[in-house]
C-alpha positions as CSV (number, residue, x, y, z in Angstrom):
1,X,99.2,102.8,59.8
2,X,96.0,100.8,58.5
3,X,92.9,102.6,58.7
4,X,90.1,100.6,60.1
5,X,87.3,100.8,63.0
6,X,89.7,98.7,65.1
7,X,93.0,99.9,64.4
8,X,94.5,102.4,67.5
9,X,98.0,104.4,67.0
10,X,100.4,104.3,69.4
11,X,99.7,106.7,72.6
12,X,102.5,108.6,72.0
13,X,102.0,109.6,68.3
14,X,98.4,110.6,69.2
15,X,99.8,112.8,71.5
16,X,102.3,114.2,69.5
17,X,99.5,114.8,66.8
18,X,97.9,117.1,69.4
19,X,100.5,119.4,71.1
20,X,103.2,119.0,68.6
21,X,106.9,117.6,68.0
22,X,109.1,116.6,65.6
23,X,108.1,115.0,62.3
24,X,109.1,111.5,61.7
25,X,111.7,111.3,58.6
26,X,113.6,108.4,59.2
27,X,111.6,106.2,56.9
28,X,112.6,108.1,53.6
29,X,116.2,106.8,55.0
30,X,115.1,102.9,54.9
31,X,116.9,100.8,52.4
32,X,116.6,102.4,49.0
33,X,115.2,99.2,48.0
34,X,111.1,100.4,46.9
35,X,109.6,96.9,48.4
36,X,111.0,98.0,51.7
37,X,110.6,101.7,51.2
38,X,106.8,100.8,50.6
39,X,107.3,98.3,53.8
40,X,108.8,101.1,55.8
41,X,106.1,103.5,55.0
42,X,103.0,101.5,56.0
43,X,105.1,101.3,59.3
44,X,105.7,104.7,60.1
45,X,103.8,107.6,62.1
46,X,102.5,110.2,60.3
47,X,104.6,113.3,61.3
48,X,103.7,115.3,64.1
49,X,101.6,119.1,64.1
50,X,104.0,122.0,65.3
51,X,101.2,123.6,65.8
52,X,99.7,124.0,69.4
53,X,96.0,124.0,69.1
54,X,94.8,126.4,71.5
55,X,91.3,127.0,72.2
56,X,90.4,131.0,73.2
57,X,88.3,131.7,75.4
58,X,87.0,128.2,76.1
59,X,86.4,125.9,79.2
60,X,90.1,124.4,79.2
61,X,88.9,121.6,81.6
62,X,86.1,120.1,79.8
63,X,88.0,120.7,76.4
64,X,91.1,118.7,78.4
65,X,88.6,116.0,79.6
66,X,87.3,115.6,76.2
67,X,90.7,115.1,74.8
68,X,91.9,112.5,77.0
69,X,89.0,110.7,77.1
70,X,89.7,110.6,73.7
71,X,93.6,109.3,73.9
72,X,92.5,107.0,76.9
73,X,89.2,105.3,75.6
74,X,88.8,106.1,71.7
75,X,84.9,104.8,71.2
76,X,83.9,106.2,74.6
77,X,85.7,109.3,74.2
78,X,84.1,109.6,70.9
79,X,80.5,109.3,72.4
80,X,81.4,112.0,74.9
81,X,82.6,114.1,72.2
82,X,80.0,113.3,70.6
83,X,77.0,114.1,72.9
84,X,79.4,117.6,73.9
85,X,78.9,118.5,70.2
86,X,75.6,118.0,69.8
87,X,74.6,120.0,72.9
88,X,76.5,122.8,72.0
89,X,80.0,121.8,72.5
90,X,81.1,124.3,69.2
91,X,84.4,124.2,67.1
92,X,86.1,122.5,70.3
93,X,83.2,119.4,70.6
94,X,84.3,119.1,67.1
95,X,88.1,118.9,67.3
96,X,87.7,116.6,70.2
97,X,85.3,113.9,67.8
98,X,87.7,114.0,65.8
99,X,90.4,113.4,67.3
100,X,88.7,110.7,68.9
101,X,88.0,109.0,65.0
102,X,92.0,109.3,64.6
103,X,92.3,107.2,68.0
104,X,89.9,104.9,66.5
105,X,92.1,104.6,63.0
106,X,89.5,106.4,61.2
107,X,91.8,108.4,59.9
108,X,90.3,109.7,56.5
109,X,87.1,110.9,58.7
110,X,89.0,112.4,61.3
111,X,90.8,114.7,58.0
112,X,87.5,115.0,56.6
113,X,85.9,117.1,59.3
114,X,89.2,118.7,60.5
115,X,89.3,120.3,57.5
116,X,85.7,120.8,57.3
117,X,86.3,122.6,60.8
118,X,89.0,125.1,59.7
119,X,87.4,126.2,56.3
120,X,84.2,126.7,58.8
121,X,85.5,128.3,61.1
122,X,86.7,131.7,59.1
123,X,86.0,133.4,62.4
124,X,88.6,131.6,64.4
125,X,92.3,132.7,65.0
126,X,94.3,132.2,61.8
127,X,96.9,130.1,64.3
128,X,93.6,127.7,64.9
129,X,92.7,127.5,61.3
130,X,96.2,126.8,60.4
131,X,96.8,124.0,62.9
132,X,93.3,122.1,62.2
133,X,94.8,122.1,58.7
134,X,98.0,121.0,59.0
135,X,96.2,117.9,61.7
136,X,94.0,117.3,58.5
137,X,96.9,116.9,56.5
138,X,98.4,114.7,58.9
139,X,95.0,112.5,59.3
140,X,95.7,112.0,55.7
141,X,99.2,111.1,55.3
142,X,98.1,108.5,58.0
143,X,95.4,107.4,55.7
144,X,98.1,107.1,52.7
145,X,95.8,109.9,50.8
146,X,99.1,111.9,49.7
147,X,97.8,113.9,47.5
148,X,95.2,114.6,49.7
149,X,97.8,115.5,52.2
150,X,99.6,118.0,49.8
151,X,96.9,119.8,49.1
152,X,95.5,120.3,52.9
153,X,98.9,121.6,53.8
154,X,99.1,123.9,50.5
155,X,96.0,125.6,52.3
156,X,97.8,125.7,55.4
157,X,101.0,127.5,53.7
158,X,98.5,130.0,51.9
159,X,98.0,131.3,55.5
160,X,101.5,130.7,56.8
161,X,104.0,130.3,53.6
162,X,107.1,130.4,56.1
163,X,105.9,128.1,58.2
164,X,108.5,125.3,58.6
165,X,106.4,122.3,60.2
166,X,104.2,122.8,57.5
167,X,107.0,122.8,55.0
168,X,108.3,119.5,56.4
169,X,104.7,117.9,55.9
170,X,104.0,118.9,53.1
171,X,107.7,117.7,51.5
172,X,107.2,114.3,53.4
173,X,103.8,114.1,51.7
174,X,105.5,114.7,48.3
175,X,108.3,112.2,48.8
176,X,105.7,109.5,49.4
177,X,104.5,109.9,46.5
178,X,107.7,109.7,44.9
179,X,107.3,113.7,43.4
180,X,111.3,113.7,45.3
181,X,112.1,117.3,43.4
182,X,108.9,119.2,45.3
183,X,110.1,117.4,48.4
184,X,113.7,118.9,47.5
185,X,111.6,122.2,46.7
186,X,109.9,122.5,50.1
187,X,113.4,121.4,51.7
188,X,115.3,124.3,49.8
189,X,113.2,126.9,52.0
190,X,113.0,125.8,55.1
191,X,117.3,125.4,54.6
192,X,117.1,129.1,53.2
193,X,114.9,130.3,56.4
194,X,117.1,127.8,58.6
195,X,120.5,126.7,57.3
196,X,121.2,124.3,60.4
197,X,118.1,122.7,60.3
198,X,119.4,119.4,60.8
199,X,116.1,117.6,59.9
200,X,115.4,119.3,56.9
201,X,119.0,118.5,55.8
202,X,118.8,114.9,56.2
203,X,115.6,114.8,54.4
204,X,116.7,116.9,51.8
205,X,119.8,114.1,51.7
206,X,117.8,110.7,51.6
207,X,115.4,113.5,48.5
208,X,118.6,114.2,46.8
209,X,120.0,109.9,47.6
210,X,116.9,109.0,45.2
211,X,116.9,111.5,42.4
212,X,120.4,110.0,41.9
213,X,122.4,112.9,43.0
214,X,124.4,111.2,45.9
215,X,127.3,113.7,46.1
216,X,124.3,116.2,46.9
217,X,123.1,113.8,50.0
218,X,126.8,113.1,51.3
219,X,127.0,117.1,51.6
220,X,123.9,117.5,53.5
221,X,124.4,114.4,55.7
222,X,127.7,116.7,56.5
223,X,126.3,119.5,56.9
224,X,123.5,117.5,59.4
225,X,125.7,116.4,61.4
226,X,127.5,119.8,62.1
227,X,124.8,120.8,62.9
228,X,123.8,117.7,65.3
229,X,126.7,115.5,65.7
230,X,124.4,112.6,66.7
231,X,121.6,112.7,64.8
232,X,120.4,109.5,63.7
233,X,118.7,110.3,60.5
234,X,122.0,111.8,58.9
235,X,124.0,108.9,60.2
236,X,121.6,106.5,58.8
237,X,121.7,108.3,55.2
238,X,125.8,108.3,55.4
239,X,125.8,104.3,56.0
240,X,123.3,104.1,52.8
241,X,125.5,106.7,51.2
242,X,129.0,104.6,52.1
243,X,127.3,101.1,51.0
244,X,126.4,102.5,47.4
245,X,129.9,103.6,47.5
246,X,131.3,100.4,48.5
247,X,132.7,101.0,52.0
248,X,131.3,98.3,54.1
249,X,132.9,98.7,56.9
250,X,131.8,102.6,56.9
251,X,128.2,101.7,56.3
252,X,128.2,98.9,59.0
253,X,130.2,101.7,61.5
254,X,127.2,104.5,61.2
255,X,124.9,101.8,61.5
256,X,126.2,100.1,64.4
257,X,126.5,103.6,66.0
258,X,122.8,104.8,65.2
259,X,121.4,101.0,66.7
260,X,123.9,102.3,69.8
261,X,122.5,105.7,70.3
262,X,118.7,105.0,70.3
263,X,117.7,101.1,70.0
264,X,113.9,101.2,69.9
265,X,114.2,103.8,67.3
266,X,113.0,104.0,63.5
267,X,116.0,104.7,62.6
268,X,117.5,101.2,64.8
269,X,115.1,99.5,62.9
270,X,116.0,100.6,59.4
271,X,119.6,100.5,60.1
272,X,119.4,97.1,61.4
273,X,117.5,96.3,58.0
274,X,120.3,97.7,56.2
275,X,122.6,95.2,57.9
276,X,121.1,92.2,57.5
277,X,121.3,93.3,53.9
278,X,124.7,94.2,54.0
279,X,125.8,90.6,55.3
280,X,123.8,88.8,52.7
281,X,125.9,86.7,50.3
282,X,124.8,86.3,46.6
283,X,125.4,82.6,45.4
C-alpha cells in the first residue's frame, strides 16, 4: 500500500487490522525473482493484529460508532474522532483518530500516535498497551518503514515475549527487509511454542527458500501441509521449490491446485505469476 491523503485500504484489511486474523504471508512466496518480490510487496496487506483491542470500562457504543464511522467514511470519521477527542473522548478518541488516518492511507501518522498512545498510557491494561503496539507496527509495515516496524513490535515482545502474532510480525518485518535469518529466528520460536503451526512453517520455508537452503523449505512445506493439507502458502512454496528443482510438471500441478482452491487469493495471484513464468521460452 501507498501512503497518501487519498489512498484507502481495502475494507476488509481495515477490519482485520482492528479485531484481528491471520497475517498475510503469501507474498514472501511470490516468484524468487527480487523485481517481483519488490512488486509483490507494494501489493500486499500489512498483516493483521491478533490482538483484540478492548476498551474497559468505556461507552462500547460511542467507541463502536467512532470506529465505523471510521471504516465507513475515513475524513468524516476522522472529524468525529476528532471533535470526541478533543472534548474529552480519552485513550479511546485517540485510537479511533487513528484508525481513521489508517483509513485515510496516512499510515506513518496513524503509527505515530498509536505508539505515542501505548507508551502514554502506562496506566492501561498491559493487553491494551500490547495491542496499540503491535497496530503501530502494523501502520508501519504498511508505510514500508520496516525498521520502524521491528522495533515497535520488539516493544510489544518486551511485554509479551511468547506472544505468537507478534512473533509473526515482527519476522515478516525482518524478511522485508531482506534480514531472512532474524525472520528464521522469530520463526524458530513460534515452531518451538507451536510445532504445527502451519503458517509459521511455510514462512519459515519461503525464509529458508532465500538463504539458499532449499532442502530446509521442502521439509517445512512438508511438515505444513501435515499440518494443513490445503494450505495455500505451503503449496505455493513446493511449486517454487519443484521449479528450482526442475520438475515442471510438479511446479505447474501445486500451482494449478492453489489457483483451484482459492482464486481471488494472493496466493492465486502469485502462483499464476509463477506460471506465466514457467511457460516462457528463452530464444
Amino acid at each position: 500500500m501507498v501512503a497518501g491523503s487519498q489512498a484507502r485500504p481495502e475494507h476488509s484489511a481495515l477490519r482485520a487490522f482492528l479485531v484481528g486474523g491471520l497475517a498475510l504471508f503469501l507474498a514472501l512466496a511470490a516468484p524468487a525473482e527480487a523485481a517481483e518480490k519488490k512488486a509483490k510487496k507494494k501489493a500486499s496487506a500489512p498483516p493483521a493484529a491478533t490482538t483484540d483491542l478492548s476498551w474497559t470500562g468505556v461507552g462500547s457504543a460511542q467507541y463502536d460508532a467512532c470506529i465505523k464511522a471510521a471504516l465507513d467514511d475515513p475524513k468524516s470519521g476522522f472529524d468525529r474522532a476528532t471533535e470526541w477527542r478533543d472534548t474529552g473522548g480519552g485513550a479511546p478518541a485517540k485510537h479511533c483518530v487513528a484508525v481513521a488516518l489508517y483509513a485515510l492511507g496516512e499510515y506513518g501518522e496513524a503509527a505515530t500516535r498509536l505508539e505515542a498512545l501505548a507508551n502514554e498510557g502506562k496506566t492501561l491494561p498491559r493487553a491494551l498497551r500490547i495491542a496499540l503496539l503491535g497496530q503501530s507496527g502494523e501502520a508501519w509495515m504498511a508505510e514500508n518503514q520496516y525498521d520502524r516496524a521491528k522495533a515497535v513490535f520488539g516493544a510489544a515482545l518486551k511485554l509479551s515475549p511468547n506472544d505468537v502474532g507478534l512473533l509473526m510480525q515482527r519476522s515478516l518485518a525482518e524478511a522485508w527487509s531482506e534480514d531472512y535469518f532474524e525472520a528464521i529466528d522469530d520463526l524458530n520460536k513460534i515452531i518451538d511454542l507451536e510445532p504445527d503451526h502451519a503458517d509459521a512453517l511455510a514462512f519459515r520455508a519461503t525464509a529458508y527458500r532465500y538463504v539458499g537452503s532449499n532442502e530446509l523449505a521442502a521439509d517445512d512445506v512438508e511438515r505444513a501441509l501435515k499440518a494443513q493439507p490445503n494450505h495455500l502458502g505451503a503449496m505455493l512454496e513446493r511449486g517454487i521449490l519443484n521449479r528450482l528443482d526442475g520438475d515442471k510438471k510438479e511446479a505447474r500441478a501445486d500451482w494449478m491446485a492453489v489457483i483451484r482452491l482459492a482464486p481471488e487469493s494472493p496466493a492465486a495471484e502469485a502462483a499464476r505469476n509463477n506460471l506465466e513464468k514457467l511457460d516462457v521460452k528463452v530464444e
